[in-house]
N, C-alpha and C positions, 0 to 999 in steps of 0.2 A: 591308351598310350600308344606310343609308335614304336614299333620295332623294329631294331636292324636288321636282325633276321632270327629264322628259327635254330639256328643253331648258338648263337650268343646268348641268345636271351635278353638279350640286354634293354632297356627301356630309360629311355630320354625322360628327367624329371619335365615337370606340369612349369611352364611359361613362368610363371608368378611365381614360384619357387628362383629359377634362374635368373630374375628383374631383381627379387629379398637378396640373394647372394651378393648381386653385385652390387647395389643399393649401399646396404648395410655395410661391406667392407671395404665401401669409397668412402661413407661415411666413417668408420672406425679406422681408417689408414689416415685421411684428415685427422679426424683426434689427437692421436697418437704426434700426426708432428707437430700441431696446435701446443700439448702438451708438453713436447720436447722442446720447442723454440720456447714458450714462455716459461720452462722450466717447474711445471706444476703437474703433479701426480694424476688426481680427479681426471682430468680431461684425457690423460693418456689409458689410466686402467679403463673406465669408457669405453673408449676404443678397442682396447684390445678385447674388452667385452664383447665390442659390434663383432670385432673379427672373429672370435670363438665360439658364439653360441650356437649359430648356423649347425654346428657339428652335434649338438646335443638334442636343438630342437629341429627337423630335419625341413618340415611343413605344418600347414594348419593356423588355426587361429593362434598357438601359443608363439609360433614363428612371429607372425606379423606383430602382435601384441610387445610382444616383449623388444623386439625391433626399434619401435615408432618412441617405445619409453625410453631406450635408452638415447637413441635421437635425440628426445624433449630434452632428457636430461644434461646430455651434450650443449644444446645450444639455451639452456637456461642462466640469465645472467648469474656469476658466482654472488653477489648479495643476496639474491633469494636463497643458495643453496648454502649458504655458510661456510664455504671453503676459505 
């Protein structure tokens, strides 16, 4: 990783960590007003799912995994999903 200097410490997250950020919370900010304009729950908790998880899972496969599914589940039509 890159560093700003030796006295911060401080280290710039991995490329592909900062693409999932923004990714996922363009994706879950869409949601959320998708949700709010048609007046339905599902779509907006989603969302704010996209926008929350980033803080719990930081990186790694469980990042992108759990990401991509909630995506799916985003843009899966409501008759498959029963809402």
């Amino acid at each position: 990783m890159f560093t700003i200097s030796p006295l911060l410490a401080f280290e710039f997250p991995a490329v592909s960590t900062i693409v999932g950020w923004l990714l996922f919370g363009a994706i879950g900010t869409i949601a959320v007003g998708y949700g709010k304009m048609k007046e339905e729950w599902p779509p907006a908790l989603i969302g704010f799912a996209l926008m929350l998880y980033p803080y719990f899972f930081s990186s790694g496969i469980a990042f992108w995994v759990i990401g991509v599914v909630l995506t799916i589940l985003f843009l899966l039509p409501k008759r498959i999903l029963g809402f």
